[in-house]
mmCIF file as gemmi writes it, N, C-alpha and C atoms, coordinates in Angstrom:
data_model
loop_
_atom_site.group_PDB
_atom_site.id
_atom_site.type_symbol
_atom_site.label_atom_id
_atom_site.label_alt_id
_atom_site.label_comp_id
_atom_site.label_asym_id
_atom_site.label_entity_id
_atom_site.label_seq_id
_atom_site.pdbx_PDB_ins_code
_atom_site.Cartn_x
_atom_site.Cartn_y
_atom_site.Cartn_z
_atom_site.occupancy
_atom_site.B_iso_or_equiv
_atom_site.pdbx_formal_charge
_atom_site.auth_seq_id
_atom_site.auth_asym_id
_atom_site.pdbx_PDB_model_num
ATOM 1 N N . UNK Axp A 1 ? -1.791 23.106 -60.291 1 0 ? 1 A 1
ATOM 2 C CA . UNK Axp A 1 ? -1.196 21.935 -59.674 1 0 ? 1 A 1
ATOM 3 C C . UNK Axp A 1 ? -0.31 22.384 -58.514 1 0 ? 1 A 1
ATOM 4 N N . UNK Axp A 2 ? -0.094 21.897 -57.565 1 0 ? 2 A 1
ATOM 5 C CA . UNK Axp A 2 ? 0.356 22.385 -56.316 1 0 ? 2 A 1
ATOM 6 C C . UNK Axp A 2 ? 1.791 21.812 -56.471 1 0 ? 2 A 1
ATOM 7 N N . UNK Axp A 3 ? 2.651 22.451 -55.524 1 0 ? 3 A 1
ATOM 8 C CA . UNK Axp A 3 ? 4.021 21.878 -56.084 1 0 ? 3 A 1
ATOM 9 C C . UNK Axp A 3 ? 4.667 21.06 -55.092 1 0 ? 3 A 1
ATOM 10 N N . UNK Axp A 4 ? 4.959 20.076 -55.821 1 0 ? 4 A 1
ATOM 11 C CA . UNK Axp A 4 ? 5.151 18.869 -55.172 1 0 ? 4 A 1
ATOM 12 C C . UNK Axp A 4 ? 6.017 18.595 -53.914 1 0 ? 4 A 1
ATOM 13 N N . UNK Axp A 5 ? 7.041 19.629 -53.97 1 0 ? 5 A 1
ATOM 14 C CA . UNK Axp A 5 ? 8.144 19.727 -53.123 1 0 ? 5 A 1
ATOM 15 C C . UNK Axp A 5 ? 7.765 20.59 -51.81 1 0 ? 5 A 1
ATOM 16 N N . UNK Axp A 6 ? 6.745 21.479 -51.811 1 0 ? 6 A 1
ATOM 17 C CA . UNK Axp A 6 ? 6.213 22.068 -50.722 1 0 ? 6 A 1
ATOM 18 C C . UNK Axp A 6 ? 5.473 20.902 -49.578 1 0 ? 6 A 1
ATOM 19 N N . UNK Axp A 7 ? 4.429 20.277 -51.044 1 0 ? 7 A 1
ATOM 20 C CA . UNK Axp A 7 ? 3.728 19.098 -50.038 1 0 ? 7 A 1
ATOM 21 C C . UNK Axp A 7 ? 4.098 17.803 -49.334 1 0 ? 7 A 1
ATOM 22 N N . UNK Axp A 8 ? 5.84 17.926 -49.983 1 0 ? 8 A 1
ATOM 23 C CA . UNK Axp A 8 ? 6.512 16.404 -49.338 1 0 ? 8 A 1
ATOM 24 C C . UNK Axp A 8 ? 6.765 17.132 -48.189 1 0 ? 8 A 1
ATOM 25 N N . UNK Axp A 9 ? 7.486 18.444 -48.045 1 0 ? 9 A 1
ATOM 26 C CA . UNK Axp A 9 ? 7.721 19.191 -46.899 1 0 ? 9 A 1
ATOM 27 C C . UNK Axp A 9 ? 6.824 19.373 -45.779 1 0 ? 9 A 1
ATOM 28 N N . UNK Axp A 10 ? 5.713 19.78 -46.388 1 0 ? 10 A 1
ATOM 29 C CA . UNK Axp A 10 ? 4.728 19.573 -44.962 1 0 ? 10 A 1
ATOM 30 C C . UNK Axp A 10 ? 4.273 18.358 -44.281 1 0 ? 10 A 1
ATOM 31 N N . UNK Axp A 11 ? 3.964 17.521 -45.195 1 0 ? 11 A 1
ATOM 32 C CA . UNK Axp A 11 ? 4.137 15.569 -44.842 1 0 ? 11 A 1
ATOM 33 C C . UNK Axp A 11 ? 5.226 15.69 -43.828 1 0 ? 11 A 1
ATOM 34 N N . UNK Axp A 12 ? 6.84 15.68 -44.294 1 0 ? 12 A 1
ATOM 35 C CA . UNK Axp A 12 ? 7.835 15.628 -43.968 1 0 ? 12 A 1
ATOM 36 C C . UNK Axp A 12 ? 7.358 16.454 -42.154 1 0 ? 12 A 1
ATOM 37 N N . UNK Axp A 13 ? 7.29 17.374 -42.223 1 0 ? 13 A 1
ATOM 38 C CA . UNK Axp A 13 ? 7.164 18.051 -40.798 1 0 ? 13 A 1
ATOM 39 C C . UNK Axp A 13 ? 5.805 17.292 -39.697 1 0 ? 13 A 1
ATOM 40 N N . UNK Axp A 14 ? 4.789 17.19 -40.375 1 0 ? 14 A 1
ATOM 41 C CA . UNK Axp A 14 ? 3.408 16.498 -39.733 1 0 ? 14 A 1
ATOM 42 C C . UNK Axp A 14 ? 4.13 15.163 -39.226 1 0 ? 14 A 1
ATOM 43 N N . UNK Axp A 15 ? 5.107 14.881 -40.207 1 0 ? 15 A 1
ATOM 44 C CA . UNK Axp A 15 ? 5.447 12.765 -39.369 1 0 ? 15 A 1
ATOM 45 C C . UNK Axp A 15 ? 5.503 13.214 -37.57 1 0 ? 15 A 1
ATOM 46 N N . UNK Axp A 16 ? 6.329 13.941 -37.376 1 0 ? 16 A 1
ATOM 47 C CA . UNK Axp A 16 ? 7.369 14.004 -35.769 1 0 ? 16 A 1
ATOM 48 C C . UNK Axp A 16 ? 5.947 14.38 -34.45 1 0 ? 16 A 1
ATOM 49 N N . UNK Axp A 17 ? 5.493 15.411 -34.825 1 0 ? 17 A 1
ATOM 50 C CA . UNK Axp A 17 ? 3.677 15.542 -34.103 1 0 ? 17 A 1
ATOM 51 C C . UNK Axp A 17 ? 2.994 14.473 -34.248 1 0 ? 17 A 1
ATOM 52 N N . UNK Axp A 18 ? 2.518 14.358 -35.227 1 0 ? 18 A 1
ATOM 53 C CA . UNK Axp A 18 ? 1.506 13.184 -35.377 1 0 ? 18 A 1
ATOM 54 C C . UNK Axp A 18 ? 2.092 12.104 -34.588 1 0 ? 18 A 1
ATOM 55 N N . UNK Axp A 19 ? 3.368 11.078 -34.65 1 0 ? 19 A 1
ATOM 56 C CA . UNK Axp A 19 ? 3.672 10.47 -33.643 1 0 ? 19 A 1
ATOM 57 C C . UNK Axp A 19 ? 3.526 10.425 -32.294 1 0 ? 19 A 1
ATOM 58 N N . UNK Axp A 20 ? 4.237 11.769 -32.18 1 0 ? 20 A 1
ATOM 59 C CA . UNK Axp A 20 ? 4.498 12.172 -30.612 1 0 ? 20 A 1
ATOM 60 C C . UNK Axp A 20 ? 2.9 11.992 -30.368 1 0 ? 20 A 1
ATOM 61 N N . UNK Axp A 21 ? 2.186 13.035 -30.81 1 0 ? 21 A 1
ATOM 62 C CA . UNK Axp A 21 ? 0.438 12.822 -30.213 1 0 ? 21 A 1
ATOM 63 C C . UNK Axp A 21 ? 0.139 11.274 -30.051 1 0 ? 21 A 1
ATOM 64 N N . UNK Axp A 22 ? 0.416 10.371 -30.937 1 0 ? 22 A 1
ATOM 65 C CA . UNK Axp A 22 ? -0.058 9.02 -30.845 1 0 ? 22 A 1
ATOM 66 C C . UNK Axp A 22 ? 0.645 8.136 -29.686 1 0 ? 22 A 1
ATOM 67 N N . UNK Axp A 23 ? 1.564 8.587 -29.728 1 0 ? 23 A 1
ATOM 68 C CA . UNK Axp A 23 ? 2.38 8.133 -28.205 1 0 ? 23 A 1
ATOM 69 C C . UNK Axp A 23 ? 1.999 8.586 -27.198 1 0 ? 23 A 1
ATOM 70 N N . UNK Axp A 24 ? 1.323 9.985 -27.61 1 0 ? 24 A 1
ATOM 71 C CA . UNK Axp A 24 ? 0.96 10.247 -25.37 1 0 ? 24 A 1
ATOM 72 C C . UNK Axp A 24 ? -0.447 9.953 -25.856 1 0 ? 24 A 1
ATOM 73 N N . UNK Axp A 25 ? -1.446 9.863 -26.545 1 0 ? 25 A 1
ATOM 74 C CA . UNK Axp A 25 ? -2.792 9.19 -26.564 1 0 ? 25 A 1
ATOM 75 C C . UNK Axp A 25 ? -2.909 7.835 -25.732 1 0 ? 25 A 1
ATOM 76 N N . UNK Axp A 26 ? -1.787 7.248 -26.564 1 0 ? 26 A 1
ATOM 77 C CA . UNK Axp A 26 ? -2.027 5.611 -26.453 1 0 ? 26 A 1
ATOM 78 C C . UNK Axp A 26 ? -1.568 5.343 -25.044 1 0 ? 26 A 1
ATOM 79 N N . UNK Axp A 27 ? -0.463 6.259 -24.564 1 0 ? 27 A 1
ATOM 80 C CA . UNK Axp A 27 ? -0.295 6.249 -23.384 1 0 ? 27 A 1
ATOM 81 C C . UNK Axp A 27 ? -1.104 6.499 -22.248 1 0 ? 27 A 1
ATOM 82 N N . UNK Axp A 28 ? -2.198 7.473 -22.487 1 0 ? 28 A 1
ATOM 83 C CA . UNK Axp A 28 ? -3.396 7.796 -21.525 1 0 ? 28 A 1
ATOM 84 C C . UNK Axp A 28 ? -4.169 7.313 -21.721 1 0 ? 28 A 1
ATOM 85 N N . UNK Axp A 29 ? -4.35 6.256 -22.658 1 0 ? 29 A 1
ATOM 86 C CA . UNK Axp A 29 ? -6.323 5.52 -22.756 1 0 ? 29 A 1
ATOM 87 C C . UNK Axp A 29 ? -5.167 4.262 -23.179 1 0 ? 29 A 1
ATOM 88 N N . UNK Axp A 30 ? -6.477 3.492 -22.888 1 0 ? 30 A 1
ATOM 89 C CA . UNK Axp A 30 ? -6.059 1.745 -22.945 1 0 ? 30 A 1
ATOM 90 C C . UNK Axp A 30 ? -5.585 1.8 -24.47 1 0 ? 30 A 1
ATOM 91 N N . UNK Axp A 31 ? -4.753 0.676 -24.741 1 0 ? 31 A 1
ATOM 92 C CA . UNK Axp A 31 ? -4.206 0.43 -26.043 1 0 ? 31 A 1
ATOM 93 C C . UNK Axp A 31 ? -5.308 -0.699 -26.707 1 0 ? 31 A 1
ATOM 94 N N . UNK Axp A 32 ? -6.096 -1.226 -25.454 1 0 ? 32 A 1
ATOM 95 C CA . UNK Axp A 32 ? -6.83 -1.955 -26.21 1 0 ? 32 A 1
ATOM 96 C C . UNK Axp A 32 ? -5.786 -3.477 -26.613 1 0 ? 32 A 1
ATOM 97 N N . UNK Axp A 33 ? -7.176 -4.404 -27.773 1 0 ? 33 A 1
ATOM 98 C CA . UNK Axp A 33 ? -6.444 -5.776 -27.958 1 0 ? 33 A 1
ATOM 99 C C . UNK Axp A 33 ? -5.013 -5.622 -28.855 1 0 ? 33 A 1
ATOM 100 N N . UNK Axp A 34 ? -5.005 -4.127 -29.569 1 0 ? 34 A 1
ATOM 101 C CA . UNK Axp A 34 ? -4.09 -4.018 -30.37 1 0 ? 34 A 1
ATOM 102 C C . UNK Axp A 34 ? -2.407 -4.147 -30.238 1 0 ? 34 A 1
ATOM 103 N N . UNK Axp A 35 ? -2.632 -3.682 -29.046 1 0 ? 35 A 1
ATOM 104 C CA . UNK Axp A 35 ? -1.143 -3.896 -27.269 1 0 ? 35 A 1
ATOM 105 C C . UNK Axp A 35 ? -1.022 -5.092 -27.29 1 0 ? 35 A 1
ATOM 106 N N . UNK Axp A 36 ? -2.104 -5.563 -27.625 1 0 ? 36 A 1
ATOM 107 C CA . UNK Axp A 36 ? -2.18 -7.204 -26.993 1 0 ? 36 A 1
ATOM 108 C C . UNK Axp A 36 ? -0.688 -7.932 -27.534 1 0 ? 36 A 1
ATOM 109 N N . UNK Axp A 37 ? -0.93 -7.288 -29.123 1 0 ? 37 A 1
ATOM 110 C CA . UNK Axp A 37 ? 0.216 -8.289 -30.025 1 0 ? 37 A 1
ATOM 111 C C . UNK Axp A 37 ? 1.433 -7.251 -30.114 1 0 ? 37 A 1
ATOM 112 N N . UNK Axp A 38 ? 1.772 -6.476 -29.525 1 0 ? 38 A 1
ATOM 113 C CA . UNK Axp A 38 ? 3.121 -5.883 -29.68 1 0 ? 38 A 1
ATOM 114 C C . UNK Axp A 38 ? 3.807 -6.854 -28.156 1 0 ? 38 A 1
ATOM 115 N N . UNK Axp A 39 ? 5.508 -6.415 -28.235 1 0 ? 39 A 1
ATOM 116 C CA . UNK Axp A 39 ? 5.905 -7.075 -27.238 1 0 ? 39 A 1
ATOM 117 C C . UNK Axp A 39 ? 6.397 -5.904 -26.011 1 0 ? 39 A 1
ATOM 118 N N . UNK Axp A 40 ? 6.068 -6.284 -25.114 1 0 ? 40 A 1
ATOM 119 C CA . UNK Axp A 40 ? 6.358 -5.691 -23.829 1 0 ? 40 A 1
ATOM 120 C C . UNK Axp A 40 ? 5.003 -5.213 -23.579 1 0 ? 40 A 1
ATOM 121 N N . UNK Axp A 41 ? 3.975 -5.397 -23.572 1 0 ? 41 A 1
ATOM 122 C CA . UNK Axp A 41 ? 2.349 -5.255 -23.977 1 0 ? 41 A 1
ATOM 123 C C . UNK Axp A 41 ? 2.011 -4.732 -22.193 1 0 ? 41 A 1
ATOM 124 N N . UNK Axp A 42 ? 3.059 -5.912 -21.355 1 0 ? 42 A 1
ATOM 125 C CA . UNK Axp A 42 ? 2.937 -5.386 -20.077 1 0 ? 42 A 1
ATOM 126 C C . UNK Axp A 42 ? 3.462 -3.996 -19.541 1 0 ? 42 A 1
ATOM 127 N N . UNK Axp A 43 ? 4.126 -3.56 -19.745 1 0 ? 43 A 1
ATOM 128 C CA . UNK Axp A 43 ? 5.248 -2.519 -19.52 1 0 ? 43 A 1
ATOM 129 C C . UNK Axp A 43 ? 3.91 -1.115 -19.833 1 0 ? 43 A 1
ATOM 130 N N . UNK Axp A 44 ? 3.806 0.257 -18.974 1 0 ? 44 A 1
ATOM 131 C CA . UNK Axp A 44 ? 2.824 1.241 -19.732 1 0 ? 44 A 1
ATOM 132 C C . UNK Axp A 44 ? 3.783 1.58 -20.667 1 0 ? 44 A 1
ATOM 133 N N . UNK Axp A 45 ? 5.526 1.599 -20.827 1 0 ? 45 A 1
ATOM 134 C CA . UNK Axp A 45 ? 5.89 2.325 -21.581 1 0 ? 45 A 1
ATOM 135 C C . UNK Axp A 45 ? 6.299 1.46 -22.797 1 0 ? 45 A 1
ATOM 136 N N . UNK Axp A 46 ? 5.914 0.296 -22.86 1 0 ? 46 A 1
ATOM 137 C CA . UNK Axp A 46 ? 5.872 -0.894 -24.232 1 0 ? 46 A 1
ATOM 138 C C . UNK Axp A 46 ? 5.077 -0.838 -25.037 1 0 ? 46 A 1
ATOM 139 N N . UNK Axp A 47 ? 5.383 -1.549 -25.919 1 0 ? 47 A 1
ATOM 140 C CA . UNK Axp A 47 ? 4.054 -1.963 -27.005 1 0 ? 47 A 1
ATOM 141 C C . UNK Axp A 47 ? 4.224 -0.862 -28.07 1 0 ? 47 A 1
ATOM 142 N N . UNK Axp A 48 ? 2.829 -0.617 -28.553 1 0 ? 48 A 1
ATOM 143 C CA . UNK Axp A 48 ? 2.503 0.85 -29.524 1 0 ? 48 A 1
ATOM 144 C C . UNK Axp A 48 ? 3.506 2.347 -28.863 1 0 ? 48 A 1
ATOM 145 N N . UNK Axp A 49 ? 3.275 2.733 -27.922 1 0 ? 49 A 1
ATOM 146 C CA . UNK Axp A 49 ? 3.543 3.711 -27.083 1 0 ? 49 A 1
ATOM 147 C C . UNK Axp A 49 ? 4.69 3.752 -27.537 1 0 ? 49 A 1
ATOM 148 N N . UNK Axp A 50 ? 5.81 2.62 -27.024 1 0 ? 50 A 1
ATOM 149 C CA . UNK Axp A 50 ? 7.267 2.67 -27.076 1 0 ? 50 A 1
ATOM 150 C C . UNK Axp A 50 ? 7.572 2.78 -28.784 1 0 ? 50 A 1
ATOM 151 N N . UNK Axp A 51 ? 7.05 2.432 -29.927 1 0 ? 51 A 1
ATOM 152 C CA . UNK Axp A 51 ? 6.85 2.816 -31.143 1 0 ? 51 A 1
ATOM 153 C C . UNK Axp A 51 ? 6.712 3.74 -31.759 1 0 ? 51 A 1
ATOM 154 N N . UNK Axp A 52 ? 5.448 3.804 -31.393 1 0 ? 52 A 1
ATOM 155 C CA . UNK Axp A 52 ? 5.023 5.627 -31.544 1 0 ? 52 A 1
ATOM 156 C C . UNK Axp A 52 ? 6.138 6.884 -31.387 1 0 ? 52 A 1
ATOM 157 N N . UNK Axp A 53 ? 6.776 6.666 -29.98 1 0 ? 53 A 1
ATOM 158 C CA . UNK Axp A 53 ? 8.043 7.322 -29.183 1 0 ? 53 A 1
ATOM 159 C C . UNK Axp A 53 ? 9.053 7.285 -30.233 1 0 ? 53 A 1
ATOM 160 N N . UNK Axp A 54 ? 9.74 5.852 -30.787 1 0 ? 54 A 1
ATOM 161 C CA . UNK Axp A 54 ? 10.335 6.057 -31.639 1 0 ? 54 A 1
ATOM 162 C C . UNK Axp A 54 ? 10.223 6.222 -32.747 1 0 ? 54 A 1
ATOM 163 N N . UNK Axp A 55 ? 9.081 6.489 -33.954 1 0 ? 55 A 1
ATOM 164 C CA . UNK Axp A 55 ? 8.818 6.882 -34.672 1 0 ? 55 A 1
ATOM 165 C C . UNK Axp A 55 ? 9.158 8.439 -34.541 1 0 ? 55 A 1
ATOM 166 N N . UNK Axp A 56 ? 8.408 8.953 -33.767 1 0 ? 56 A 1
ATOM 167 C CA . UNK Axp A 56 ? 8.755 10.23 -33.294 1 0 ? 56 A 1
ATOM 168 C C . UNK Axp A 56 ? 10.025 11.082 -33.638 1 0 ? 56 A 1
ATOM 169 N N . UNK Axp A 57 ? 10.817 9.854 -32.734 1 0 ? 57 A 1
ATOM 170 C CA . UNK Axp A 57 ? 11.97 10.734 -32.327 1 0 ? 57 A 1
ATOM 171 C C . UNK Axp A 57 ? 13.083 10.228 -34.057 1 0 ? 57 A 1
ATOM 172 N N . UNK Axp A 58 ? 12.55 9.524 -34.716 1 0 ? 58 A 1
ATOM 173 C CA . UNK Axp A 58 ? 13.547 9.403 -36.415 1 0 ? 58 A 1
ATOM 174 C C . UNK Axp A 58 ? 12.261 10.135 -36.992 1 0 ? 58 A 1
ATOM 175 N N . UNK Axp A 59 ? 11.471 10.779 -37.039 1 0 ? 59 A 1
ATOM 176 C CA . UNK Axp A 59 ? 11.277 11.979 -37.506 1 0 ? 59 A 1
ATOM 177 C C . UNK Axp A 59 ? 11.174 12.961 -37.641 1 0 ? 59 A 1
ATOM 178 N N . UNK Axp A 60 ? 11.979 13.692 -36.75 1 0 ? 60 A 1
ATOM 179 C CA . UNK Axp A 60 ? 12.636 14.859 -36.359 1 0 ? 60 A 1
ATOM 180 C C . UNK Axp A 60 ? 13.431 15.214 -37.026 1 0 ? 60 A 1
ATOM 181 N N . UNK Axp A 61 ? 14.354 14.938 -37.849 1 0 ? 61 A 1
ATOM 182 C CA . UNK Axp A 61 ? 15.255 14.932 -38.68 1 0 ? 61 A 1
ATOM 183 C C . UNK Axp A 61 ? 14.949 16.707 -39.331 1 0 ? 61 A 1
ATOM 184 N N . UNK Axp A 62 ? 13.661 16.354 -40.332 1 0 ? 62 A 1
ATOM 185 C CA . UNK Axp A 62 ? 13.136 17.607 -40.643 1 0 ? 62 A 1
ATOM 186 C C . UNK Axp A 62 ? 13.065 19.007 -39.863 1 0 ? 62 A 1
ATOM 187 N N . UNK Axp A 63 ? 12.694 18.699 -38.712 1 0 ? 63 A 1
ATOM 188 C CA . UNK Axp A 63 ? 12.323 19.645 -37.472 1 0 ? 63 A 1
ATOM 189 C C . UNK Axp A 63 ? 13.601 20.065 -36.956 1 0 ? 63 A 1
ATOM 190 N N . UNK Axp A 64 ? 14.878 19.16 -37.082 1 0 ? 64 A 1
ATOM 191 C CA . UNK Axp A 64 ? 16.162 19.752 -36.855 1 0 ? 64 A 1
ATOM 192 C C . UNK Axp A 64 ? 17.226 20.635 -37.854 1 0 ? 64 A 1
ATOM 193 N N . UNK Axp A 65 ? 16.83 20.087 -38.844 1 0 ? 65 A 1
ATOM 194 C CA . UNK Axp A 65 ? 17.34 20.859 -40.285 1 0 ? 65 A 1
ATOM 195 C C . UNK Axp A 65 ? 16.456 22.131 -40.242 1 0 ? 65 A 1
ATOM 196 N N . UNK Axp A 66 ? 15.364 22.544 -40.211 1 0 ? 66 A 1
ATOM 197 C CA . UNK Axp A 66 ? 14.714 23.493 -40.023 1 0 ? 66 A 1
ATOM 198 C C . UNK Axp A 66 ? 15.193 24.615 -39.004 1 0 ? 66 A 1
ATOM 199 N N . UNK Axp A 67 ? 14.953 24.339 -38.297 1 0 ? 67 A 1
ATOM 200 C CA . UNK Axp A 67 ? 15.933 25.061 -36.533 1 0 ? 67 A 1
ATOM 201 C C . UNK Axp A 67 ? 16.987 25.155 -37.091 1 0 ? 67 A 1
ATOM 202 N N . UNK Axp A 68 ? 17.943 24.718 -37.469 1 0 ? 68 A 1
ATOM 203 C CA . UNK Axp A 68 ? 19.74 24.605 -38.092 1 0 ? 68 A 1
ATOM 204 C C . UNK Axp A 68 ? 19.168 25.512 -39.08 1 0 ? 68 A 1
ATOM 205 N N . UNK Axp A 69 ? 18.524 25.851 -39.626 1 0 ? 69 A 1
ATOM 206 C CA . UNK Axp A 69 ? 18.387 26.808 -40.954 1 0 ? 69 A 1
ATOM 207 C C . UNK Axp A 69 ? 18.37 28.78 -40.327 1 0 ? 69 A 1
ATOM 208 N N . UNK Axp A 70 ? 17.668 28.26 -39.42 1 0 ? 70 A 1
ATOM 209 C CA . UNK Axp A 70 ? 17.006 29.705 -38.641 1 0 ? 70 A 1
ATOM 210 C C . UNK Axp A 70 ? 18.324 30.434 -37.63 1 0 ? 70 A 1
């Protein structure tokens, strides 16, 4: 059985990338109808994008405790 506390940790680290990537994706190819229903849909830096961005940046948390460790 794998131990549980390793695999929340790597979850825990994958959130802050995985965002960030989904924020500059969505930022370089159309967002599509999905933009449609976020607000600021007009704006390139609204919608999903501006989400994504902040998702990002409150999951760093991990990635800063880490660095502070080293």
């Amino acid at each position: 059985m794998p131990n549980i506390s390793r695999l929340a940790d790597a979850l825990c680290l994958a959130a802050a990338p995985t965002f960030a990537f989904l924020a500059l994706w969505t930022g370089t190819h159309d967002g599509g109808t999905a933009d449609m229903t976020c607000m600021g849909a007009a704006s390139p830096i609204g919608g999903m994008v501006l989400m994504y961005a902040l998702m990002a940046a409150v999951h760093t948390a991990p990635w800063l405790r880490r660095i502070a460790r080293q």
